[in-house]
N, C-alpha and C positions, 0 to 999 in steps of 0.2 A: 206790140208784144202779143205773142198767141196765148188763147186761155189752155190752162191745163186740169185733165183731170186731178191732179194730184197739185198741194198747195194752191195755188193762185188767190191767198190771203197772207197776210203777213205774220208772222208766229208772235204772236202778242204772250204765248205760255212755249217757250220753248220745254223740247220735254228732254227733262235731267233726270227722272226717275229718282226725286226728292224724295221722296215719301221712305221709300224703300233704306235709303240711307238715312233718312230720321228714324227710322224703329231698329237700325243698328246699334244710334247712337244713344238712344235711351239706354238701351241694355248693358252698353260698355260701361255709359258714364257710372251706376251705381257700384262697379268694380274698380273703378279710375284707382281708386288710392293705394289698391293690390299691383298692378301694372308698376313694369318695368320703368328706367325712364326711356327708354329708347321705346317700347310701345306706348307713353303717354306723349313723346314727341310726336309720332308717325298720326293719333288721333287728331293732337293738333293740328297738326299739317292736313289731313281731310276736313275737318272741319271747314278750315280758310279757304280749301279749293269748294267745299259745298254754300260757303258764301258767296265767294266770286261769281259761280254759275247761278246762286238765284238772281245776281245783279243782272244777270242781263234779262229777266225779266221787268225788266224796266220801260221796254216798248208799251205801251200805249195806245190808243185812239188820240190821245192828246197831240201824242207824238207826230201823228201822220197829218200833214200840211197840206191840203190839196188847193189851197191856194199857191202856194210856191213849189208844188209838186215835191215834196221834200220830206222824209222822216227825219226828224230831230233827232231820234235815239241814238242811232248812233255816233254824234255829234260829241257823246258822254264816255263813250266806250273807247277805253284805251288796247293794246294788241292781245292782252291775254281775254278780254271779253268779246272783242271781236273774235277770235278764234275760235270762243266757248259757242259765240251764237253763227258762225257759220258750220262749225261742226254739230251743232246741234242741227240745223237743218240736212246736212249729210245724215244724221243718225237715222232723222225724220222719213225723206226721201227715201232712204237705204234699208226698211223694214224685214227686207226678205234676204240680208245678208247678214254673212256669220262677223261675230267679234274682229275677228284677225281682217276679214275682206273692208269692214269701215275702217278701224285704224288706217289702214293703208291709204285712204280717203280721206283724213281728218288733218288739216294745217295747223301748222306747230305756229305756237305764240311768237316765236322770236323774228319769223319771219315779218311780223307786221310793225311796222313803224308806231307809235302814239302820239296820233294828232289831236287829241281831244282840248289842249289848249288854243285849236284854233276858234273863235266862237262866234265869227261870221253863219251865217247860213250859208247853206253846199249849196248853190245852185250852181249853171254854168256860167252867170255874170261873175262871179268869187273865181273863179277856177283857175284861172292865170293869176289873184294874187296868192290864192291859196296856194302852188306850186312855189311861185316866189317865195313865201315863209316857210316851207318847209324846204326849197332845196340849196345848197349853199351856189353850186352854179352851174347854169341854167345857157353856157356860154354853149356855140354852135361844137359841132362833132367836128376832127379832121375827114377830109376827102376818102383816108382808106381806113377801116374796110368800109365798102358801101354797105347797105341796108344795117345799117348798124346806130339806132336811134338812142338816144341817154336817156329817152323818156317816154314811157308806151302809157296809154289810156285804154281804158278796156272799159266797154259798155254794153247796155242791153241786147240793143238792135242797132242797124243801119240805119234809122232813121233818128235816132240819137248820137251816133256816131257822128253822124252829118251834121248836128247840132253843134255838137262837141267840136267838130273842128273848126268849124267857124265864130265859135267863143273865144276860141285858143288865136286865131289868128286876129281877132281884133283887141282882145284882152291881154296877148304879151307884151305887143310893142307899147302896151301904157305902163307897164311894168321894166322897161327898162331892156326886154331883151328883144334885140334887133336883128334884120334878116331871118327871120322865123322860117324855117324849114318841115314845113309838117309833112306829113305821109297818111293816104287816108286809106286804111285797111279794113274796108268790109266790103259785103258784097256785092252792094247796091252801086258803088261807084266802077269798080272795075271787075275784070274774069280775071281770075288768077293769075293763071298765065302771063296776063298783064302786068298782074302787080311782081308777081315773080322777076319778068323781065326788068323792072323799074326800079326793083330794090337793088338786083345784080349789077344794074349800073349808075346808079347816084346814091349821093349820102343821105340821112336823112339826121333828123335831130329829134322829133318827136311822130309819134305814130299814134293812131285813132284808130279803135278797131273793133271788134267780135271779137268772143272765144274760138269760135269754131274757123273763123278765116286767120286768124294770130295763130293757132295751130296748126292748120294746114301750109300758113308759111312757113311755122317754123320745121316741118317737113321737110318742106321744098328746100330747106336751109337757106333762102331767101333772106331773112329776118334770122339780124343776126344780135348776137348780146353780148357783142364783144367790149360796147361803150356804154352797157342799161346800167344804168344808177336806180332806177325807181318806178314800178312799174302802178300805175295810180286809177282805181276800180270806182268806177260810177254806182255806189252802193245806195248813196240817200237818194238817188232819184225815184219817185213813185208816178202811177198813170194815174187815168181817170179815177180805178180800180182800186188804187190804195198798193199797189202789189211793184214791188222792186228786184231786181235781179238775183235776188234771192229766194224771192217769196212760191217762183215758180218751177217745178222739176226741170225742165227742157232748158231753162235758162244757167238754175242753179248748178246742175250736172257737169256740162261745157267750162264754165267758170272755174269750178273747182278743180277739173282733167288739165284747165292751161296752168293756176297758179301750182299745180304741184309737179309739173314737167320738171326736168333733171336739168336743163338751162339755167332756169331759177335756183333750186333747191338743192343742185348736185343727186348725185346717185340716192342719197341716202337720208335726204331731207335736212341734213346739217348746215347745207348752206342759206343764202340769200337772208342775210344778217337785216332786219328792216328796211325789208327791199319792198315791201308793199303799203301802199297809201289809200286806205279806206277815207273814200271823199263825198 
């Protein structure tokens, strides 16, 4: 992974602009008993959303494992914290845009699945059983449509990628699922055009890939989501660096442009009902 001027550490203080909503909430609170009920619900209700977002400062130094190359943290976080701390890093990155231009940028909680009861470690030895517990099944795709996978992986770089699929193919079949049909979607392995052709004519079952090449197929209409059950983001992996596919602009940006495509989320971001598996 390439260094970036911007992030290239991992937000151990995501910024929620805490501060600013504690010295609301002082002032409210010595009025509470004048208030409506309906303005002492709506308080409540912020209050619990201004807890949840300090939870995810829960990251740590502790957290970051560079013996198993691995952050812990989010290991704990279920879909609305994961949400709070990848848009939180949207916020970060996104300094020079207006209100209305982040929201448009920002993933909705319902989109993510909560995996936090699984409590193995995420590395990519776990990864095939970790799919296994979280998906009910994992059985091959029909013949039609081609390039149409029940199961996409989405990682840093190509040379993770490449990781990644060689985990999955010695990791399923101990899991029980046979005739493993992967597809390896980044750059390092084939030119487009290649993979273009490959997808238009065979099936696949599970796909391995980049942001920026899983987009450019789904361009190509290539890659199709006709039979996607769950699309599953290599987020605890860290480098030498401490720094995960989050932690870096150039990574984070791509990432965030695929999971919020109309595929997934529909027009209007209503869809894709815990269609993503933070792993």
């Amino acid at each position: 992974m390439s260094d970036s001027e911007e992030g290239g550490v991992p937000l151990i203080e995501p910024e929620f602009d805490l501060g600013v909503q504690s010295k609301k909430r002082k002032r409210v609170d010595g009025d509470e008993a004048e208030l409506t009920p309906e303005a002492k619900k709506a308080i409540k209700k912020a209050k619990r959303k201004e807890k949840r977002k300090a939870k995810a400062k829960a990251i740590n130094e502790d957290d970051l494992d560079q013996e198993l190359g691995v952050n812990h943290a989010f290991e704990r976080m279920d879909g609305q914290l994961l949400a709070d701390y990848v848009n939180a890093r949207t916020r970060h990155y996104g300094k020079d845009l207006s209100t209305v231009e982040l929201e448009e940028k920002f993933l909705p909680a319902h989109c993510i699945k909560d995996t936090s009861s699984w409590t193995e470690p995420r590395t990519l030895e776990k990864l095939a059983a970790f799919l296994k517990s979280q998906s009910k099944d994992l059985k091959p795709t029909a013949k039609s449509p081609t390039g149409a996978p029940h199961t996409l992986v989405v990682t840093a770089s190509g040379i993770r990628a490449a990781d990644t699929y060689r985990a999955l193919k010695a990791g399923l079949p101990k899991e029980g699922v046979k005739d493993v049909n992967i597809a390896k979607l980044f750059a390092k392995h084939m030119k487009l055009a290649e993979q273009v052709a490959h997808l238009k004519k065979h099936k696949i079952d599970f796909g391995v890939g980049t942001p920026e090449r899983l987009c450019a197929l789904l361009d190509e209409r290539a890659l199709s989501t006709a039979n996607l059950k769950r699309v599953v983001i290599d987020v605890s992996y860290i480098d030498q660096k401490k720094r995960g596919i989050l932690d870096m602009k150039e990574l984070h940006e791509p990432l965030v442009k695929l999971l919020l495509r109309k595929e997934f989320l529909g027009e209007d971001k209503q869809g894709g009902s815990q269609l993503f598996l933070f792993f």
